[in-house]
C-alpha positions in Angstrom: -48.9 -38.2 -108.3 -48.0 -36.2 -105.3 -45.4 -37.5 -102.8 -46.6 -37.1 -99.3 -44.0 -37.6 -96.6 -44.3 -39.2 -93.4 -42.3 -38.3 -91.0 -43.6 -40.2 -88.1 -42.8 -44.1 -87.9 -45.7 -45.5 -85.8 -45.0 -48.8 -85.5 -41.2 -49.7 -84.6 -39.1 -48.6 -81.4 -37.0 -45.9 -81.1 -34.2 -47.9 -81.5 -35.3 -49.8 -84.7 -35.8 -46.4 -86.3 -32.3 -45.0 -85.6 -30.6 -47.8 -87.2 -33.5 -47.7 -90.3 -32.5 -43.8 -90.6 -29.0 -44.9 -90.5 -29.1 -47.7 -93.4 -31.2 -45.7 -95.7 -30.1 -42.5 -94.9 -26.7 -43.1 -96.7 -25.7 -44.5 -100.1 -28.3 -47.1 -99.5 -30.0 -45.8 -102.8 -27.8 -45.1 -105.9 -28.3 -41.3 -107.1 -29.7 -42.1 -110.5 -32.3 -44.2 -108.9 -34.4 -41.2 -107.7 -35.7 -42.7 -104.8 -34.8 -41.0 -101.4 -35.3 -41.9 -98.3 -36.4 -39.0 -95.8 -35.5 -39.7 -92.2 -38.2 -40.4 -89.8 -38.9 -40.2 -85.8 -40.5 -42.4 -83.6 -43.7 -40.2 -81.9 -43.1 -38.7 -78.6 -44.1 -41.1 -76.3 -46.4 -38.3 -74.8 -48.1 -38.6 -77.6 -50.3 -41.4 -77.5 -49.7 -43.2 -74.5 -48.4 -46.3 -76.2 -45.6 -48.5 -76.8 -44.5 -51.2 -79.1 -43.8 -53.3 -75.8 -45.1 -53.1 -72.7 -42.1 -55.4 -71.3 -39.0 -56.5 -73.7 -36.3 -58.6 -71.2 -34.8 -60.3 -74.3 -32.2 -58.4 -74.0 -31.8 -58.4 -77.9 -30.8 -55.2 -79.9 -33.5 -54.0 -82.4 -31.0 -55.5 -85.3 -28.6 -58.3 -85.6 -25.4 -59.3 -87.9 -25.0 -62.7 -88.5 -20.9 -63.7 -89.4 -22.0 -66.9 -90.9 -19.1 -69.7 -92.3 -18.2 -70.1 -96.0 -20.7 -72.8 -97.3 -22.5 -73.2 -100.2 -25.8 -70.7 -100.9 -28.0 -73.9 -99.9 -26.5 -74.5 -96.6 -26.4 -71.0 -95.9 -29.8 -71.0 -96.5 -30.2 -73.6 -94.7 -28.1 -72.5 -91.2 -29.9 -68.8 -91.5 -33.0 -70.8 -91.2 -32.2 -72.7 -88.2 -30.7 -69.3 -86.4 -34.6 -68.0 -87.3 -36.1 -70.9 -85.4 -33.5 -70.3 -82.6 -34.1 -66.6 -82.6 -38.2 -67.1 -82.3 -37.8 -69.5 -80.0 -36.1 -67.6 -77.5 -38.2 -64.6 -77.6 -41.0 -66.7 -77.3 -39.3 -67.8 -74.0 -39.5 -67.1 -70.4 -37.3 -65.3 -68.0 -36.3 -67.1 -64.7 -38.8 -65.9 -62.8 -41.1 -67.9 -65.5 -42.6 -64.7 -67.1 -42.7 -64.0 -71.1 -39.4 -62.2 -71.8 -41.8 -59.6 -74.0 -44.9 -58.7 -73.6 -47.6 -56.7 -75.2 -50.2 -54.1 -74.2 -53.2 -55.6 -73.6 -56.8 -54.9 -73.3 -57.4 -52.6 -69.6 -54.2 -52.3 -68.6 -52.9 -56.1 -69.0 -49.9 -57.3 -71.1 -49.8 -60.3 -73.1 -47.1 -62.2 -74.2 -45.2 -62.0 -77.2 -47.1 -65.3 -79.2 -45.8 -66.7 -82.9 -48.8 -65.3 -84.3 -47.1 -61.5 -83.5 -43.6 -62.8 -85.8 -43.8 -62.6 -89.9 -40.4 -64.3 -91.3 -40.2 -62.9 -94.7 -38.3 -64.3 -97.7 -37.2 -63.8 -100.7 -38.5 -66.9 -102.9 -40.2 -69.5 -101.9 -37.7 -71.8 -101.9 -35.9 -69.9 -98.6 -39.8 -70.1 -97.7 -39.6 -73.7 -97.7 -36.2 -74.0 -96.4 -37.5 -71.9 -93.1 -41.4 -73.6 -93.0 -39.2 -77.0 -92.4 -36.8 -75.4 -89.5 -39.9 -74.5 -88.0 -42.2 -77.7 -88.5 -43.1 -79.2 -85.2 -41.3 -76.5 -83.1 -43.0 -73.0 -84.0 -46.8 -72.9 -85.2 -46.5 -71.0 -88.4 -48.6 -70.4 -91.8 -46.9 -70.1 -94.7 -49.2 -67.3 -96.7 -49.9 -68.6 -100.8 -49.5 -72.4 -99.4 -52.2 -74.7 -99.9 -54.3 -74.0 -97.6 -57.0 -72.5 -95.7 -59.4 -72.7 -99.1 -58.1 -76.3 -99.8 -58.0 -77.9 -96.5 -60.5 -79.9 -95.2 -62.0 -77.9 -92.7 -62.9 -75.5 -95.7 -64.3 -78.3 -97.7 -67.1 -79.3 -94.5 -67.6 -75.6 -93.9 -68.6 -74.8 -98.0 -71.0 -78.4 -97.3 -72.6 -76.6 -94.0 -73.0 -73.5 -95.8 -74.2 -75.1 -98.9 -76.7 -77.0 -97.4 -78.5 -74.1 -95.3 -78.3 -72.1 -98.7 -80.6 -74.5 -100.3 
């Protein structure tokens, strides 16, 4: 197939895209590998009128280096985990004048705040899956995608019912 190049990243902020251009832009790929990475830009703002936020008072930088202790692989798993929940938890915060540190571009004109439903946590096995669905049990509403659920559950069950019974 043809490769077609994009040079235009849509969907992360300027400075998300700098650091991503600066990652993959070096060694990130061995030579014999044959994949390269082309540097991208973020569209001129001009553009389309649109940003990724309409407010961000997090005051947190597009990417973050954790120095974590010397502990086993499960503990580590298990501390990255809890700095997750700690993370999501503070930007789902407030400021002190009680307004969402981030917000979102609304519908005419209005902002929304920044809700868990906006956040995807992704992992590498399930097991780390795990490991962050029970950090986040009972503090941040989360799905956990491939889980039992939404075709098992209950709710699914009475609905199939209801839709069985007006079939027939």
């Amino acid at each position: 197939g043809e490769i077609y190049e994009l040079d235009k990243n849509w969907r992360s902020t300027p400075d998300l895209i700098t650091f991503q251009n600066w990652i993959f832009s070096s060694s990130w790929f061995p030579a014999e590998s044959g994949i390269a990475y082309p540097p991208v830009q973020p569209p001129k703002e001009d553009s389309t009128g649109k940003r990724p936020f309409a407010c961000d008072n997090s005051k947190r930088k597009s990417a973050v280096f954790l120095s974590l202790p010397k502990l086993s692989a499960t503990e580590l798993r298990q501390c990255y985990a809890r700095w997750i929940v700690t993370e999501i938890r503070y930007l789902l915060g407030m400021d002190d004048n009680g307004d969402p540190l981030i917000t979102f571009p609304g519908h005419e004109g209005k902002s929304r705040p920044f809700k868990p439903g906006d956040i995807c946590v992704l992992v590498n096995t399930r097991n780390e899956g795990d490991i962050v669905a029970r950090q986040l049990e009972g503090i941040v509403p989360y799905s956990f995608y491939k889980k039992t659920g939404l075709y098992a559950s209950e709710e699914a069950l009475h609905l199939f019912y209801l839709l069985d019974a007006l079939s027939n």
